[in-house]
N, C-alpha and C positions, 0 to 999 in steps of 0.2 A: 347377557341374553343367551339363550339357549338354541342350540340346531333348528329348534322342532317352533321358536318364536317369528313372529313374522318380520319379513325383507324391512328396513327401514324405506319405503318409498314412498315419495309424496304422490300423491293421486293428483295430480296436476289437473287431468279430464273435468275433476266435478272443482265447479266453483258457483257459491252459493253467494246472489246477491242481498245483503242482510241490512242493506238504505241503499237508496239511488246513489249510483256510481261507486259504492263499498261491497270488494268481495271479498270471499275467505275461501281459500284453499282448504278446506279442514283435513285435522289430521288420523279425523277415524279413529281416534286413541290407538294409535301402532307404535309401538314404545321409536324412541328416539324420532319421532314426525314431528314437526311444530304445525301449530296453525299460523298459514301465508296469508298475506292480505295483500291488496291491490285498491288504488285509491284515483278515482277518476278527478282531472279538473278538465279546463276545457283545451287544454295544449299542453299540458304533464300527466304522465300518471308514476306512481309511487308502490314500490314494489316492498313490503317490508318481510324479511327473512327470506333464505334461501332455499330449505333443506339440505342436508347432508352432504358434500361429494359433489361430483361435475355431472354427472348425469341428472340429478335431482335440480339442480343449478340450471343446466339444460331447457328439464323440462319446465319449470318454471318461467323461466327467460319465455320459451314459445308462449304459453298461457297468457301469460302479462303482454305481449306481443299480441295477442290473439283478442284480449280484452279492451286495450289501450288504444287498437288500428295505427295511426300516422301519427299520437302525441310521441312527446319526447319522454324516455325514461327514466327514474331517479328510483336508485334502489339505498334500503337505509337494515340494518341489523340492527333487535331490540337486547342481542349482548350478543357477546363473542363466542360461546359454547357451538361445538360442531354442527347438531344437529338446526340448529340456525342459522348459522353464517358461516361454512365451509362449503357452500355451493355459488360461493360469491363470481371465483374464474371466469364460467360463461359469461356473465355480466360485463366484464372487464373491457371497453370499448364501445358499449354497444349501451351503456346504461351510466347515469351522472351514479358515483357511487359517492354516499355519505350518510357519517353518523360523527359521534361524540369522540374528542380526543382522551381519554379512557379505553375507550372499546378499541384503538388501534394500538392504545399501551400494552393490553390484557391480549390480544393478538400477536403481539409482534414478542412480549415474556413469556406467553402460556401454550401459541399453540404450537408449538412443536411436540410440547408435552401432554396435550390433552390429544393429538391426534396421533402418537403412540399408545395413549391409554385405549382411547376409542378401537382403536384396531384390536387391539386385544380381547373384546369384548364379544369375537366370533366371528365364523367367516361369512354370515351377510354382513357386517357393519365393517368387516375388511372389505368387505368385496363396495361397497356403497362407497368407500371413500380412496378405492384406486383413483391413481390419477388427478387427488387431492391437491393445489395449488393455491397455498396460502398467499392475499392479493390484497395491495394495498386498497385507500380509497382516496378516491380524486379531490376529496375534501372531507375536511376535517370540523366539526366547531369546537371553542370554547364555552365553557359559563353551563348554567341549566339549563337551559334555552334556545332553541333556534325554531323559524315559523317556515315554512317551504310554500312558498304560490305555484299551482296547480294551476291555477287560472279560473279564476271564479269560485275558488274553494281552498281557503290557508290550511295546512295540518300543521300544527305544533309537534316538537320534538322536544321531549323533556327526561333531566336525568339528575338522579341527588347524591351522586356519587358514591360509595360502598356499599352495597346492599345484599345481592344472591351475588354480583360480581360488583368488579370496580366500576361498573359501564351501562349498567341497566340501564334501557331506556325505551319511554312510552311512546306510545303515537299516539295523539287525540284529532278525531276529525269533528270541531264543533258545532259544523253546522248539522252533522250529521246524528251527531253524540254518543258518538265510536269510540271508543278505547281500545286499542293494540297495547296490552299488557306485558310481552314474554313471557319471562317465567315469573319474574315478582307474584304474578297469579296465574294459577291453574286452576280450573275446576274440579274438585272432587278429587282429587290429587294431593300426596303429602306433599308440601312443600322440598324442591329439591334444596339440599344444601349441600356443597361443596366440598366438603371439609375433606381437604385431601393431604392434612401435614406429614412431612415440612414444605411438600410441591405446594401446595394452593390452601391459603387458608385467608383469603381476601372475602369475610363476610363481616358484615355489619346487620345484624340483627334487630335492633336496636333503630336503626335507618331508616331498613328494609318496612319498620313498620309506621314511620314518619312517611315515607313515599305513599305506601297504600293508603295513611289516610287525606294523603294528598289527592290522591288518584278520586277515594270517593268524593273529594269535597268538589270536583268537577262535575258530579252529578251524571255519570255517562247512561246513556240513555240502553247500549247497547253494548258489551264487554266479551272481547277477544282476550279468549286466556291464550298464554303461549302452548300450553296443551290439555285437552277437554272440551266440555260442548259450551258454543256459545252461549252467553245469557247475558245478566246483568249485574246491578252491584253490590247483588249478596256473593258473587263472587269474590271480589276484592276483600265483604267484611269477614267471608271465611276463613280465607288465605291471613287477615289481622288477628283475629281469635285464634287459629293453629300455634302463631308464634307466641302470642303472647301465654297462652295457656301453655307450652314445654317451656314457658322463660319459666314462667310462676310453680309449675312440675320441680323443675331444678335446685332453683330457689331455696323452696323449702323442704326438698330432699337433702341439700348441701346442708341447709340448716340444723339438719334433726343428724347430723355425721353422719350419713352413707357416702360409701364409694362410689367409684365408677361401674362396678360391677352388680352393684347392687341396685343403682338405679335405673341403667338398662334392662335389668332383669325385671324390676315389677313395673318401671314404667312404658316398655314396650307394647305389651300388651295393655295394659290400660289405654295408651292412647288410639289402640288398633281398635278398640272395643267401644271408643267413643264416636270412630268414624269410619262405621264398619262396611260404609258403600262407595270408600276411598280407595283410589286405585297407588298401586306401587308403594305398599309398606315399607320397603327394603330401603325408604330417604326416612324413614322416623330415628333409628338407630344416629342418621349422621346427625340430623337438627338437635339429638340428645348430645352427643356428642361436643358440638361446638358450645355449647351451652355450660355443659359441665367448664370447658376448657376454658371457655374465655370468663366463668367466674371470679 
């Protein structure tokens, strides 16, 4: 991120209700922002993602307070990556915190090391994650599965283990036909990939695109990317075509004996040129990357 790039701050103020009792924080496409959601039932509501840092954590916690009135709290992260679940701390007391035992593995090995990396990334994402306090959660589940009572209103919590992390995991509100994605989908956006070896190379590709067409087979009516504007389930089939199309790129690049160097070099731009109204080219290079590596 560059000097002259914008503050990672979540805009806590604007919250858009997109079905009754479903809102979204959105995040304005401001790099490193997720889109926050908040999910009403009739005595919980459900906070999912944090933003960045204790400030961002902060002002979320008030919003979800501001939204919610006198229900009880339950905050859950859709993976462990900073700009989603490092503003967890203010919650800490004040909020039922849970998600996937995964995502507190991938916390408890990664983050020290992704929030060295993050800081490094310039002095607003230093400055956004002073005062950073990595926190556990009050519960944990096992399995793919856990269902959360709202009260009057179930949300599922589902996760297929390796995918963009060890941990991904969705929110569906059925009655609503909400999807809370993370990052497994973004809209308009290259798919982030991780590939950080020998620190991080916990991707499953291959998974990653069993989950999304899990994701569509739910039929959501209405689809929260972790970052981008909201929409529907051409989002998801996007995000499955992205992958599959650099698997099949690689493929038969590896096939015809090119390098490494060579199939970055013409397949960079080819894939910039097929989806040239995608935001944040600079992840096409890594999904090449792991691609090559783990053939």
């Amino acid at each position: 991120m560059s000097d002259t790039a914008p503050a990672p701050v979540v805009d806590a103020a604007t919250r858009l209700e997109i079905a009754p009792g479903v809102f979204v924080i959105p995040d304005h496409r401001v790099p490193l922002v997720p889109n926050i959601g908040i999910v009403l039932g009739e005595h919980s509501a459900l906070v999912i993602d944090t933003g960045m840092g204790p400030r961002n954590g902060a002002a979320v916690l008030a919003a979800a307070k501001a939204v919610a009135g006198d229900r009880k709290l339950i905050l859950t992260l859709t993976h462990f990556h900073p700009e989603h679940a490092f503003g967890a701390a203010p919650f800490k007391g004040k909020a039922h915190i849970f998600y996937n035992r995964a995502q507190a593995e991938d916390l408890a090995a990664k983050g020290p090391f992704y929030l060295d990396m993050f800081r490094g990334m310039g002095p607003e994402v230093a400055a956004a994650l002073e005062g950073t306090e990595l926190v556990d959660a009050d519960a944990l589940y096992d399995g793919a599965e856990a269902e959360i009572d709202l009260g009057g209103r179930k949300v599922v919590l589902r996760n297929w283990g390796m995918a963009h992390t060890r941990g991904d995991q969705i929110v569906w509100v059925p009655d609503a036909g909400v999807l809370f994605t993370g990052d497994l989908a973004e809209e308009k956006t290259f798919p982030i990939f991780p590939w950080f070896p020998p620190d991080d190379t916990d991707i499953d590709g291959a998974n990653w695109m069993r989950a999304l067409a899990d994701c569509a087979a739910l039929g959501p009516r209405i689809v929260v990317p972790g970052h981008g504007e909201v929409g529907g389930a051409e989002i998801i089939e996007a995000v499955h075509g992205y992958i599959a199309d650099v698997d099949a790129r690689v493929t038969a690049a590896i096939a015809a004996g090119k390098d490494t160097d060579t199939i970055l070099a013409e397949e960079e731009p080819a894939i910039l040129a097929a989806h040239p109204d995608w935001h944040f080219p600079e992840w096409i290079g890594f999904a090449l990357r792991y691609h090559i590596d783990t053939k």
